[in-house]
ZAMARGU-4260 file (C-alpha; in steps of 0.2 Angstrom, whole numbers, plus 5000, padded with zeros to 4 digits):
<rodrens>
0) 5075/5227/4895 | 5080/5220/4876 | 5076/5202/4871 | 5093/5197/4872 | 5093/5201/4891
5) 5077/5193/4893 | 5083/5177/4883 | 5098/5174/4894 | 5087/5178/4910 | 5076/5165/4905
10) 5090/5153/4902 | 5098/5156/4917 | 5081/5154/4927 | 5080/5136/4917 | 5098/5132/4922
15) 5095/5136/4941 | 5077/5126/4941 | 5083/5111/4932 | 5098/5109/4948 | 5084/5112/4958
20) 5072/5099/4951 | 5084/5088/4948 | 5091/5089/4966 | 5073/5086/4973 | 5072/5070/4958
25) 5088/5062/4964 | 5080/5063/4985 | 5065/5057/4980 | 5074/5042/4967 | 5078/5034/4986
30) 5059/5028/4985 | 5055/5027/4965 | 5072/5024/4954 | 5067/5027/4939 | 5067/5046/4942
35) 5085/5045/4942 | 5086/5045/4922 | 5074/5060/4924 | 5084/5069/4939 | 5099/5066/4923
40) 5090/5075/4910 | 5084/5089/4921 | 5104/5092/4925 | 5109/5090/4906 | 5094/5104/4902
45) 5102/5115/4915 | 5119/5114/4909 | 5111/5116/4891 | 5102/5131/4894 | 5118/5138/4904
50) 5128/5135/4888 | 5118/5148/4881 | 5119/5160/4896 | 5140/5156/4894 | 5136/5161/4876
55) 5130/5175/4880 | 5145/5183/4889 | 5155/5181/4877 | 5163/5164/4880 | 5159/5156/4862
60) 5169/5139/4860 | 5163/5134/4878 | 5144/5138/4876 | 5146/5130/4858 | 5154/5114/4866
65) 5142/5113/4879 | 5125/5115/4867 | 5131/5102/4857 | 5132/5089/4871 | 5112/5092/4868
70) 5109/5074/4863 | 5112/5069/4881 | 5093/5076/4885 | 5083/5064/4875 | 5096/5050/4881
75) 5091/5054/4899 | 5073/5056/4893 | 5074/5038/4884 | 5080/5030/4899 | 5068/5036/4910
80) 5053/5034/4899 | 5058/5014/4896 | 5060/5013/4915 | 5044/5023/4917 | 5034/5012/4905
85) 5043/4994/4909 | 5034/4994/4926 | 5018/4988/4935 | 5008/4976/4925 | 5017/4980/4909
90) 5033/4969/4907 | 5037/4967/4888 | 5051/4957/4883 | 5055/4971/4867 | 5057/4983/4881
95) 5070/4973/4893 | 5078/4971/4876 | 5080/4992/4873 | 5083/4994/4892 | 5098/4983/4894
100) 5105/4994/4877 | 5103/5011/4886 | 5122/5011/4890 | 5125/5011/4869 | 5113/5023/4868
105) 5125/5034/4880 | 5139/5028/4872 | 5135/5031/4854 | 5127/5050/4861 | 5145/5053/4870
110) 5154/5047/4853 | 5139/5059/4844 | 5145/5073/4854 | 5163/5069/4854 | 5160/5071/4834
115) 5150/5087/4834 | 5166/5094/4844 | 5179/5089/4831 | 5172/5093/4817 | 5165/5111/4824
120) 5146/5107/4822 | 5140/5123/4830 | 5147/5142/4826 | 5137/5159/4833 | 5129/5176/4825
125) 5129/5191/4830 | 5112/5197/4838 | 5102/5213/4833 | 5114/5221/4852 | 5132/5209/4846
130) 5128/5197/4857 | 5132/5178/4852 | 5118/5166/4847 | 5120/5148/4844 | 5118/5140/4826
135) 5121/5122/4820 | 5137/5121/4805 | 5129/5109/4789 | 5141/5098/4798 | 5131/5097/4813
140) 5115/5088/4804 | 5120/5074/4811 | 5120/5080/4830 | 5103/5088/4827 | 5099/5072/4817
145) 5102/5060/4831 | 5095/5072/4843 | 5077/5071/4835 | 5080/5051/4831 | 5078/5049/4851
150) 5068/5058/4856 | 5055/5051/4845 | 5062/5034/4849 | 5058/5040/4867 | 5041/5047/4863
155) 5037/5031/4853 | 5039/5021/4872 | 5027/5031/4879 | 5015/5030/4868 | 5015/5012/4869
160) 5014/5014/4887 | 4999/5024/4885 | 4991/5009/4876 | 4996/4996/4888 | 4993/5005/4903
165) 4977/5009/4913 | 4973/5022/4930 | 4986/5034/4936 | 5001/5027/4923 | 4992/5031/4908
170) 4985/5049/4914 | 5001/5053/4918 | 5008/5048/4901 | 4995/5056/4893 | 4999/5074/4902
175) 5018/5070/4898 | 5010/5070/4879 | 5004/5086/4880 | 5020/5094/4890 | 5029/5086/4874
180) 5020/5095/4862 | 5021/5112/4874 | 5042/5108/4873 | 5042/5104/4854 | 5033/5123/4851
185) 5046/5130/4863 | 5063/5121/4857 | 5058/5123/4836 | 5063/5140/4837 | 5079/5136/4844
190) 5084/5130/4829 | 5077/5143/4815 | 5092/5153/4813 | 5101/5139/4808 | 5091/5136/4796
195) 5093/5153/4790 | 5075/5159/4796 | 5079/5178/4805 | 5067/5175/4816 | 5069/5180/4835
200) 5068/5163/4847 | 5052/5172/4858 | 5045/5156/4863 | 5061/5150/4872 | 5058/5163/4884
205) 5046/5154/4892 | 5056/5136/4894 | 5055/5137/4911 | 5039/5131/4911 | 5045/5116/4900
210) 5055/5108/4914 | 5042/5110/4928 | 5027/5105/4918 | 5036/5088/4912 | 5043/5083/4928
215) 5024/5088/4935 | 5015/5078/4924 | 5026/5063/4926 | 5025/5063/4946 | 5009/5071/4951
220) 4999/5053/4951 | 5011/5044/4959 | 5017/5056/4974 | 5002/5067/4982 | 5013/5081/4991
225) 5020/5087/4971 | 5000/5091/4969 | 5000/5103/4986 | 5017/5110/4979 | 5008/5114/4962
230) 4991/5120/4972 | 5004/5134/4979 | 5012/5137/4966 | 4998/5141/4955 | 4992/5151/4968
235) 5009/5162/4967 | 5007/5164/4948 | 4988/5170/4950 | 4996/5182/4962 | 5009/5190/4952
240) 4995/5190/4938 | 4985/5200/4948 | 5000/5212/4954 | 5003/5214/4936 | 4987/5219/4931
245) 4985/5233/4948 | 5003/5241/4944 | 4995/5242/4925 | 4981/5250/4931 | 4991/5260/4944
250) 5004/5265/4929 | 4988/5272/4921 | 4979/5283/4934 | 4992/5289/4946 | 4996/5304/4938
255) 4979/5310/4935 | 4977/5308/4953 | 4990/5318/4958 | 5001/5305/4961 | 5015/5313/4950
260) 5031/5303/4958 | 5024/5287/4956 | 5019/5290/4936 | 5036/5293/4933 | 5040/5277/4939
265) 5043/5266/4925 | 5030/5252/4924 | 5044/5237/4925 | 5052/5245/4941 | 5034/5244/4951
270) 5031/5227/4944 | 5049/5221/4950 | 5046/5229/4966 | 5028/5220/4968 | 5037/5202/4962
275) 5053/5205/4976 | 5041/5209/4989 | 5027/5194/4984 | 5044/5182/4983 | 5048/5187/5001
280) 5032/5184/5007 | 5031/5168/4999 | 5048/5163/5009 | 5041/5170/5026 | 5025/5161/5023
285) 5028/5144/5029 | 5039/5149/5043 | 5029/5162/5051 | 5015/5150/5052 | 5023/5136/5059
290) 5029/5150/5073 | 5010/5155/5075 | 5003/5139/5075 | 5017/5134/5090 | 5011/5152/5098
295) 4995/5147/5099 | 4995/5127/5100 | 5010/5124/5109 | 5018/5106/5108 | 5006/5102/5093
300) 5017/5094/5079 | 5003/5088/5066 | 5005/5086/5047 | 5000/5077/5031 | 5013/5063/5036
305) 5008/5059/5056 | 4992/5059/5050 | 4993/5045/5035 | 5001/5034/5049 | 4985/5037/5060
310) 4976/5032/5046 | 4983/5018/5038 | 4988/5010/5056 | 4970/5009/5062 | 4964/5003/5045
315) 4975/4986/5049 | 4965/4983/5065 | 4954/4967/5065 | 4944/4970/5080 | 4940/4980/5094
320) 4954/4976/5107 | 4966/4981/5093 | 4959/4994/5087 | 4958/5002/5105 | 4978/4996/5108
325) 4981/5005/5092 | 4971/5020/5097 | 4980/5022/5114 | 5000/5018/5107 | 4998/5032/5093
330) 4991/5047/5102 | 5001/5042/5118 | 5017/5042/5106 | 5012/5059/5100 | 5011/5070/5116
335) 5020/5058/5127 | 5007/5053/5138 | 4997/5039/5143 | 4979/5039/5136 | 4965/5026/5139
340) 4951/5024/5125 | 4936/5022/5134 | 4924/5012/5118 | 4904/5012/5123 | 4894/5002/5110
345) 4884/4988/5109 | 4895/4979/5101 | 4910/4982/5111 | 4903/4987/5127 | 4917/4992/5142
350) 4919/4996/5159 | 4922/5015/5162 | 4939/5019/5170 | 4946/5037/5179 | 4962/5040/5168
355) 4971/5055/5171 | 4968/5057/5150 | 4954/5048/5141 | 4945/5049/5125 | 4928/5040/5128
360) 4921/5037/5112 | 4902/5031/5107 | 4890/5026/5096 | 4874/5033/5092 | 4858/5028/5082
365) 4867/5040/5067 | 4884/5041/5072 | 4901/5040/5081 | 4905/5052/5092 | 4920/5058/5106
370) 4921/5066/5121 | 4937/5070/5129 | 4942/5067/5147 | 4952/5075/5158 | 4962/5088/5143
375) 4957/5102/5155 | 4974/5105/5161 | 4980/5101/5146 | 4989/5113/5134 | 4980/5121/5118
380) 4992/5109/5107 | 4990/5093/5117 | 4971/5096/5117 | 4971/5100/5097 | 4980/5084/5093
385) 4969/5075/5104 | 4954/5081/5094 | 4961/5079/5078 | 4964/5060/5082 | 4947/5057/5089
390) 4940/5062/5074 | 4950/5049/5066 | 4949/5037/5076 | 4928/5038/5079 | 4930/5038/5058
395) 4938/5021/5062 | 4927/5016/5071 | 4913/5017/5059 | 4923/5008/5047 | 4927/4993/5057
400) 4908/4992/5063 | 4905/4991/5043 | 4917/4978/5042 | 4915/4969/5055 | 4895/4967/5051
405) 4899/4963/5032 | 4910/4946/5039 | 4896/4942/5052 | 4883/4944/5039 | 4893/4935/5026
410) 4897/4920/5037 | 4881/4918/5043 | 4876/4917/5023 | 4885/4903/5022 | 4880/4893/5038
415) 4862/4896/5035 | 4865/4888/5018 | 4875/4873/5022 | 4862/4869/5037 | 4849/4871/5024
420) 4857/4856/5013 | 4863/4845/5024 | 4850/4847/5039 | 4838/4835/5030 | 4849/4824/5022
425) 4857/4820/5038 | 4839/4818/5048 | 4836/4806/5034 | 4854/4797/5034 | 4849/4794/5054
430) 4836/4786/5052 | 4837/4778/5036 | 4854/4771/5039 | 4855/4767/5056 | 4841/4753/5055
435) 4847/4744/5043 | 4867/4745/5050 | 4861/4737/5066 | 4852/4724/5057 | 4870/4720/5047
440) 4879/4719/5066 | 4866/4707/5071 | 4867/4697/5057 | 4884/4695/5053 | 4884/4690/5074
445) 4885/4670/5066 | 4898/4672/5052 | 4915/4667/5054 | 4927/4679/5064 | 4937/4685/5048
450) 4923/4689/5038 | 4914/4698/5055 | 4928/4708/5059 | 4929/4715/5040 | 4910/4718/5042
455) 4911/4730/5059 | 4927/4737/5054 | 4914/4744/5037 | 4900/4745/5050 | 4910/4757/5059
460) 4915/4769/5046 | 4898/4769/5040 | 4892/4775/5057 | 4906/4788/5057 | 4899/4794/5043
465) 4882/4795/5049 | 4888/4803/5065 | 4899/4817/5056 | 4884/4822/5045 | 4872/4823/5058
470) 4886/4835/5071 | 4891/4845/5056 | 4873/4849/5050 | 4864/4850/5069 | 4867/4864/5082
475) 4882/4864/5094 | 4879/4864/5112 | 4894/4868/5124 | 4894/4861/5143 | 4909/4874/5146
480) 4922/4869/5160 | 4941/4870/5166 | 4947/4857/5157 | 4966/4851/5156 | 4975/4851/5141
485) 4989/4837/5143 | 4979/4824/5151 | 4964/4825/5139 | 4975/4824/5125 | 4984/4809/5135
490) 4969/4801/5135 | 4964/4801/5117 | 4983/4795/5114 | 4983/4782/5126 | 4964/4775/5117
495) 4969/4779/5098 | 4975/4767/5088 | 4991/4771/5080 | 4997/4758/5071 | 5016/4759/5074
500) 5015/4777/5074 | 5029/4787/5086 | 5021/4802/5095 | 5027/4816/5107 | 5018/4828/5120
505) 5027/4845/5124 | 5012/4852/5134 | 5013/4859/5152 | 5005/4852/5165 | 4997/4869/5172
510) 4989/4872/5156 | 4971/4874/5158 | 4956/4881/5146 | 4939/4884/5148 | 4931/4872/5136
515) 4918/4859/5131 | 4930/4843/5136 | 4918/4832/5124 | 4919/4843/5109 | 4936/4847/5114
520) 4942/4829/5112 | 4934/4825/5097 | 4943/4841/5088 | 4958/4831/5093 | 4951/4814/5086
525) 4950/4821/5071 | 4965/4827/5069 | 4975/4813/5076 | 4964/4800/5065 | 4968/4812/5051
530) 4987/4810/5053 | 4988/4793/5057 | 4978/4790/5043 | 4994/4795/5034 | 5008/4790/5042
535) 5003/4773/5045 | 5012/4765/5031 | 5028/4776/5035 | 5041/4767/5043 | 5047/4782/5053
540) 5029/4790/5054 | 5030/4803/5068 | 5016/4813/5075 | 5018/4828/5087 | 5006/4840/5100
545) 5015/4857/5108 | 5006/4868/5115 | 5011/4883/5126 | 5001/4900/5133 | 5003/4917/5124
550) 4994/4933/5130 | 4978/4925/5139 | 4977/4910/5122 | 4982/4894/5123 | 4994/4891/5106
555) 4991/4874/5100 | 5001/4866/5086 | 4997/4849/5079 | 5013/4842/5067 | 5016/4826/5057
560) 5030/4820/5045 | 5016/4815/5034 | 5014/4821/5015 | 5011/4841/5015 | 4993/4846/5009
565) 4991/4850/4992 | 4992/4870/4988 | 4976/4866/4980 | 4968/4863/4996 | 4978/4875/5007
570) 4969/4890/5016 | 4949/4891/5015 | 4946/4876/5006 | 4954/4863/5018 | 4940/4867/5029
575) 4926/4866/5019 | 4915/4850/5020 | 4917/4835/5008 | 4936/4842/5005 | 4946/4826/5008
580) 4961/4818/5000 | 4960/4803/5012 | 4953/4786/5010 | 4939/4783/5016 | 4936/4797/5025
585) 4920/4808/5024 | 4927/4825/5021 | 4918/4834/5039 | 4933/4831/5049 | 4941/4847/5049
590) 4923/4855/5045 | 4918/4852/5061 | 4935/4854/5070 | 4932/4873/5062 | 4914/4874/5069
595) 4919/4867/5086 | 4933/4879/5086 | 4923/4893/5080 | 4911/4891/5095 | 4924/4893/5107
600) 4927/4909/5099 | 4945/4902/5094 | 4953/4900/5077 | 4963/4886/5067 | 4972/4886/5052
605) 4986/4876/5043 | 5002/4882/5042 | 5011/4879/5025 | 5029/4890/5034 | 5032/4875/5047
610) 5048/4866/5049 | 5037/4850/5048 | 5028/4845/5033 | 5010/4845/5040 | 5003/4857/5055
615) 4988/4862/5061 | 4988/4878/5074 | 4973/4879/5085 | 4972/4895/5095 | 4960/4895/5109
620) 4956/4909/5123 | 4960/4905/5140 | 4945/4911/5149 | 4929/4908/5137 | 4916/4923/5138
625) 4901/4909/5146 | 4915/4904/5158 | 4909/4913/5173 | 4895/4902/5173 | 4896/4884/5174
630) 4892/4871/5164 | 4884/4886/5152 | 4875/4879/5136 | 4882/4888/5120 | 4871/4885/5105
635) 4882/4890/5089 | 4871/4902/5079 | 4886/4905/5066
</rodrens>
């Protein structure tokens, strides 16, 4: 095989690899864009090196016209590294600037090219076997010129990306360095004979690897299956290595063996031979053992990407319930059966059932562990998949157990340290405080009734105050019964004093809770009192209760056209004690409607996406866990 055979093999290998990648770049562009500049250059390399190929064979003033549309490449190569660089954290104003003039940089590389065509900026010598090889004209300076200018322009991009960027972006720039250096060594001696160097372009044989190792480097951290992809590949290469080396040795021996026949047989044939029957196997591979696989695990279906949807689906569960509805959607999905999750733990402990299909999983003093029920019917592939996922699935476990731990332990944190600061100073408050208030109400008994009335109406808000301190810092003790929704929050509606303000009720009459009806109500004082407070000096202040039952909760949303809640005090800290933006008020309202709340295992937040400018959503279960027990006593140990 000559060196001109071996150059246009090599460039027609290029040509057929960069479609190839740059078919694969534009499919995968649908998720990440800016591989669509780099799905561009890999075409323009392509029709480049098949320039050469077209060369070659004797066609010269199409292969000449088609090398000299090289400025295309670094063009590409510019777009994409601006786009590749202008993302994440990095936003740069000088590079929105350079991006929004990538179409005069393809205009003035179409107008370069246009040029190189008119004035004939590329000719072609004669080869040591007559065959044609491309050389730049003096006139084409400028082509070559302008070809360097942007790519160092491009080059220049990614090194500032380097500085700028941190983690998977700036490795990824840093191996896209290196595979610039490895294409710098391979294209220089592309241009030595025009430059008059009679020299032969050996390292352009091996631009093959140019095209994969850049397109590699710029993708392997941000899509894992190109990593899998390389893994074979390299795996391939070692291979063919390894042939190369036996049929070497082979080459060597046979003949003193006795192996005449296959001495004679030149060393390039055997090695051809090996590579056609290792390509062969490569492409029976995959498919003979997805057939296997199906032979022996019939109905199985598992890969890489059903199993990153296990994985990230049970990661969102918040608790046990979910994570078992999770559990028992995904694998009955997958084989097309129902499955039950049987979960046995302290923490979650349940009552066994006889499902046709189960997976009881349980917790140990070391670990999680799983036992399949009922599978033994079951085909091999059924039973596979339901193994695979009950590993996953007891690795959930153990997550959520750890998380589920943290907040408890974290919340408790907390309470411990706010009953530590305020259960004294609310002991003392009592008993300092309440003395000396009754002593006030007697006294002002005589004064005349303006003056009396301004005094209890202080007297009052100081005993509030008192009162808030002492329920927020002291233990909560719930007397649980069946309680009525609409009529206790009647009640507190029909006693507060609104001032003028109108109020609606959308609440069924069948609603019913299991509840504390005292603590219950005075959530509901507080939040009423909180809005009136508000809306008092509006003309058309408006406050408004719905509630309505939703999966074994009861939803309840308290709204009011009063002034929305600053952002500053949205979320968490609207919760927290002696956060108030009202006048007068003590800043424990909402502390201890979240406390009473919390000790009926329930949840409240604001909501900042409502159609009214304030509202709270209480949600509450409809059957409390004491329930079944009346008049239980809950003492709150969060």
């Amino acid at each position: 095989m000559t060196l001109s055979l071996m150059f246009e093999v090599a460039m027609l290998v290029t040509s057929v690899c960069g479609v190839l990648v740059a078919v694969w770049l534009l499919w995968r562009a649908r998720k990440q864009s800016d591989l669509q500049a780099l799905a561009g250059f890999a075409i323009m390399m392509a029709i480049w090196c098949f320039g050469h190929v077209v060369l070659f064979q004797g066609y010269e003033q199409i292969g000449i016209h088609i090398i000299l549309a090289n400025p295309f490449m670094p063009t590409f190569f510019l777009h994409f590294a601006i786009r590749f660089v202008n993302s994440g954290s990095v936003k740069e104003p000088m590079l929105e600037r350079l991006y929004q003039a990538v179409p005069w940089f393809y205009l003035t590389s179409f107008a370069v090219v246009l040029q190189s065509w008119w004035i004939g900026a590329g000719d072609a010598i004669s080869t040591l076997d007559t065959r044609s090889f491309f050389i730049f004209t003096e006139a084409g300076t400028w082509n070559l010129a302008y070809t360097v200018l942007i790519g160092m322009l491009a080059h220049g991009v990614l090194l500032f990306g380097w500085y700028r960027h941190s983690g998977n972006k700036k490795r990824s720039i840093l191996a896209m360095f290196g595979v610039g250096a490895w294409g710098l060594l391979l294209a220089t001696s592309f241009v030595f004979p025009s430059f008059g160097i009679s020299w032969f372009p050996y390292p352009m044989l091996l631009l093959p690897t140019y095209l994969l190792l850049l397109v590699y480097a710029v993708v392997r951290y941000q899509i894992l299956s190109v990593n899998a992809f390389a893994n074979r590949a390299l795996l391939w290469v070692a291979m063919m290595l390894v042939i190369l080396c036996v049929i070497a040795v082979i080459s060597v021996v046979s003949g003193r063996i006795g192996l005449q026949a296959l001495a004679n047989v030149p060393s390039w044939q055997l090695w051809l031979y090996s590579l056609f029957i290792l390509v062969v196997a490569a492409v029976i591979y995959q498919p003979l053992s997805r057939l296997v696989s199906r032979l022996i695990y019939p109905g199985a279906s598992l890969n890489e990407a059903v199993l990153d949807t296990w994985s990230t689906q049970l990661k969102e569960a918040q608790d046990w319930p979910q994570l078992i509805a999770i559990g028992e959607r995904l694998l009955s999905l997958q084989i097309r059966r129902s499955v039950a999750i049987q979960l046995k733990s302290s923490a979650y402990p349940v009552k066994e059932q006889n499902d046709a299909l189960a997976i009881r999983v349980s917790r140990s003093d070391s670990d999680w562990h799983f036992v399949l029920i009922g599978w033994e019917d079951a085909s091999p592939g059924m039973r596979l998949t339901a193994e695979v996922f009950a590993s996953l699935f007891s690795t959930s476990c153990g997550l959520l157990e750890r998380s589920l731990a943290l907040a408890v332990a974290e919340r408790k944190r907390m309470d411990e340290q706010h009953l530590v600061e305020l259960g004294s100073l609310s002991a003392a408050m009592a008993h300092e405080l309440r003395n000396p208030l009754n002593i006030i109400s007697m006294a002002a008994y005589d004064a005349p009734a303006e003056t009396r009335q301004h005094i209890q109406t202080q007297l009052k808000r100081a005993d509030r105050l008192v009162s808030d301190m002492l329920v927020y810092s002291g233990g909560l003790t719930l007397q649980v019964v069946a309680t009525p929704l609409r009529s206790l929050i009647a009640s507190i509606l029909a006693q507060a004093q609104l001032e003028g303000v109108a109020f609606e009720l959308d609440i069924d009459e069948t609603i019913e809770l299991d509840a504390d009806p005292q603590r219950l109500q005075q959530v509901f004082i507080n939040l009423i009192d909180n809005a009136v407070s508000f809306l008092r000096n509006m003309p058309d202040g408006k406050l408004s209760i719905e509630a309505k039952e939703q999966d074994q909760q009861i939803v309840i949303q308290v709204h009011n056209n009063g002034p929305a809640i600053d952002s500053s005090l949205q979320g968490e800290a609207l919760f927290q004690p002696f956060v108030t933006k009202r006048a007068g008020g003590s800043g424990l309202g909402l502390a201890i409607v979240r406390r009473i709340v919390d000790a009926h295992d329930g949840k409240i937040r604001h909501l900042s996406d409502s159609a009214w400018p304030v509202t709270f959503e209480l949600i509450l279960p409809r059957h409390f866990s004491g329930a079944a027990i009346s008049n239980r006593e809950f003492h709150d140990t969060k």
